[in-house]
C-alpha positions in Angstrom: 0.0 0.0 0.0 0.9 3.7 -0.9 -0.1 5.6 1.9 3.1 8.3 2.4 2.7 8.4 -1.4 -0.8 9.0 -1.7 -1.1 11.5 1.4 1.6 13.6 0.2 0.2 13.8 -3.1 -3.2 14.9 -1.4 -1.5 17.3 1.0 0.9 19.2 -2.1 -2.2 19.4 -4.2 -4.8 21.0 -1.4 -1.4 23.5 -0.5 -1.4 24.4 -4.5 -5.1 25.1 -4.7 -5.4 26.9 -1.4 -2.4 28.9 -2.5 -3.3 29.8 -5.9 -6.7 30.6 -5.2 -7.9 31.2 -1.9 -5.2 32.5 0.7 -3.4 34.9 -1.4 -2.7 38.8 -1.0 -5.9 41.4 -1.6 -3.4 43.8 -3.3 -2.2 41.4 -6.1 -4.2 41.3 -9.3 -3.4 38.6 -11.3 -5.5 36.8 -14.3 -6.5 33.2 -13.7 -4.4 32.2 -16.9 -1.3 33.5 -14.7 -2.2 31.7 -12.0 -2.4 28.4 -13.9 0.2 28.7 -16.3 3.1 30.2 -14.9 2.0 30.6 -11.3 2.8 34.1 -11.1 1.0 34.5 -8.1 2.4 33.7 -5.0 0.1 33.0 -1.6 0.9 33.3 2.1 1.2 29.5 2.3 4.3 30.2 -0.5 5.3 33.3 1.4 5.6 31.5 4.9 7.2 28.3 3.6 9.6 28.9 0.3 13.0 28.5 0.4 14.7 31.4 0.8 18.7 31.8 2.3 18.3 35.3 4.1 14.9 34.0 6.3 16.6 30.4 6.7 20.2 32.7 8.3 17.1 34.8 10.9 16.2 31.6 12.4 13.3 29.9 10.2 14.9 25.9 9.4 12.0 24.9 8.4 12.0 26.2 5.2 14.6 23.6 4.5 12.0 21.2 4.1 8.6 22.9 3.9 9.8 24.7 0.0 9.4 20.8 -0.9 5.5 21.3 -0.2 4.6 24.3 -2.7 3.9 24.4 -6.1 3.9 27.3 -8.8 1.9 26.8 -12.0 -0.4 24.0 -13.1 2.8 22.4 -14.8 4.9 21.9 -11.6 2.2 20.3 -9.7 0.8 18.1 -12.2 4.2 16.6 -13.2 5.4 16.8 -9.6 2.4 14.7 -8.8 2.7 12.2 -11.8 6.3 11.4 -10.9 5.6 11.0 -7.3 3.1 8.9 -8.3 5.3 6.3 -10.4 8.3 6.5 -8.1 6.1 6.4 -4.6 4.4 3.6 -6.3 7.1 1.8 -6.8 9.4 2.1 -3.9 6.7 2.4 -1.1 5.7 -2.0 -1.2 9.5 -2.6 -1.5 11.1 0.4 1.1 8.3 0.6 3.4 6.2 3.7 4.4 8.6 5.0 7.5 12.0 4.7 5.1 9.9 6.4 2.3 9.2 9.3 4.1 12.3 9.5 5.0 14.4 9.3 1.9 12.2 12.0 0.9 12.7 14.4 3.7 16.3 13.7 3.8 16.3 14.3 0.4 14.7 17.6 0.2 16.7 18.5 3.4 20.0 18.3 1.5 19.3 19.8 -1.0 17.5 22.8 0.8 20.9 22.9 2.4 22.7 23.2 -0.6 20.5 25.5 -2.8 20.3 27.9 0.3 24.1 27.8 2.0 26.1 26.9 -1.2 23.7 28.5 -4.2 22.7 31.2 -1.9 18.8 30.7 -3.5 16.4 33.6 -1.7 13.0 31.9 -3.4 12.7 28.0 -4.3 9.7 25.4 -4.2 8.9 22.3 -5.0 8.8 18.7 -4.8 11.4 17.7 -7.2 13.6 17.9 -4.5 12.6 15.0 -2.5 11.3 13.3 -6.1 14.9 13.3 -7.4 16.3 11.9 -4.2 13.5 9.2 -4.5 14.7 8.5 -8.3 18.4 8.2 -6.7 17.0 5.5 -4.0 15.0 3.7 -7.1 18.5 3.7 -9.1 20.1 2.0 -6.3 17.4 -0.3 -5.7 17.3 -1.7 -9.5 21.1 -1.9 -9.4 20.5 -4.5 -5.9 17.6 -6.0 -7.8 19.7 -6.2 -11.2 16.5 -4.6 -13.8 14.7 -1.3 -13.4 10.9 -3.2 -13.3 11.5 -4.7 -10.1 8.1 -3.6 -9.0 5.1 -3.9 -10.8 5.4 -0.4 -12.6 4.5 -0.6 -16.5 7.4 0.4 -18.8 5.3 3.3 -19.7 5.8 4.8 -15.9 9.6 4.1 -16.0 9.7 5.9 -19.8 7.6 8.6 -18.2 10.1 8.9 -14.9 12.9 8.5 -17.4 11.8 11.8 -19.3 10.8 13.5 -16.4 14.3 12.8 -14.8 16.4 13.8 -17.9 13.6 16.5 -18.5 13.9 18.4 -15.0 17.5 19.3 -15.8 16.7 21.8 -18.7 14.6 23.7 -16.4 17.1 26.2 -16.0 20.5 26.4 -13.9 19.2 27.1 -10.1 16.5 24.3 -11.0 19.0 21.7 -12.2 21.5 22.3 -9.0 18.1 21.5 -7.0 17.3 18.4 -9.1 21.1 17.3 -8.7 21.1 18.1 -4.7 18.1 16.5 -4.2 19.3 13.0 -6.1 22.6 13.1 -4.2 20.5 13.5 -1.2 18.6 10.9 -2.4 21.9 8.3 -3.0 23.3 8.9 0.7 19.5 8.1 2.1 19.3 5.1 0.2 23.3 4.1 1.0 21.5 4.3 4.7 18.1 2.5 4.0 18.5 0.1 1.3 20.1 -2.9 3.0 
């Protein structure tokens, strides 16, 4: 069973929608195509949580993780979702629940480290972080298991992981040093879990 999978899906989509279209500032006015296409709103949910290296220095850690919780545009959820999705799917029956949520926390924790101490970032978000690190641990686990469809995943969802893997690092330069973090973060959680 999926549950981390399937909760955190739930819990970054509500977080999106509440953001993009309820709890955001009075004064900004912003057309609904902006909101769904590029996401050039931002809410108080994405003000309170982003990743950001000058609030992280005054004392507020949790932005280290909680940027891997927010979403902006309809693109970055969606695929955000789907590859969560395939990869959650996959490694959850074989990992576990407890070792799943924790690859992915570590994941997005190092690479929250990273982006804000070594790339000095001042505004991140997004999943991709911990998703990447949970691609690294799938990597691993197919290399121990000796083929990529250890689980029961179609090879349509590993061609659809493999694009948006490869994909994610033409997103631009701060974007690909957070996909890259995140999978390192990924390979020294699953060094630790995958036994």
């Amino acid at each position: 069973m999926s549950i981390f999978t399937i909760t955190f899906c739930a819990i970054i989509v509500i977080i999106y929608i509440l953001d993009t279209f309820f709890i955001i500032p009075k004064t900004k006015t912003v057309t609904l195509k902006e909101m769904l296409l590029t996401g050039h709103t931002k809410g108080y949910i994405n003000n309170a949580l982003h990743l950001s290296e000058k609030k992280i220095k005054k004392g507020q850690v949790w932005r280290l993780v909680s940027s891997s919780l927010l979403h902006v545009g309809t693109f970055h959820i969606i695929s955000n979702v789907v590859a969560m999705l395939i990869v959650g799917y996959a490694l959850e029956p074989q990992i576990g629940t407890e070792k799943l949520a924790l690859c992915y926390i570590g994941s997005a924790f190092i690479s929250g480290l990273y982006m804000a101490f070594v790339y000095k970032l001042q505004e991140g978000e997004g999943a991709s972080t911990g998703i990447y690190g949970l691609i690294a641990v799938f990597f691993l686990l197919a290399v121990k298991k000796g083929t990529l469809m250890f689980s029961d995943l179609s090879l349509f969802s590993v061609i659809i992981l493999f694009i948006y893997t490869i994909g994610g690092m033409f997103m631009g330069k701060s974007t690909a040093w957070e996909h890259i973090s995140g999978f390192a973060g990924g390979l020294l959680m699953g060094v630790i879990f995958i036994k």
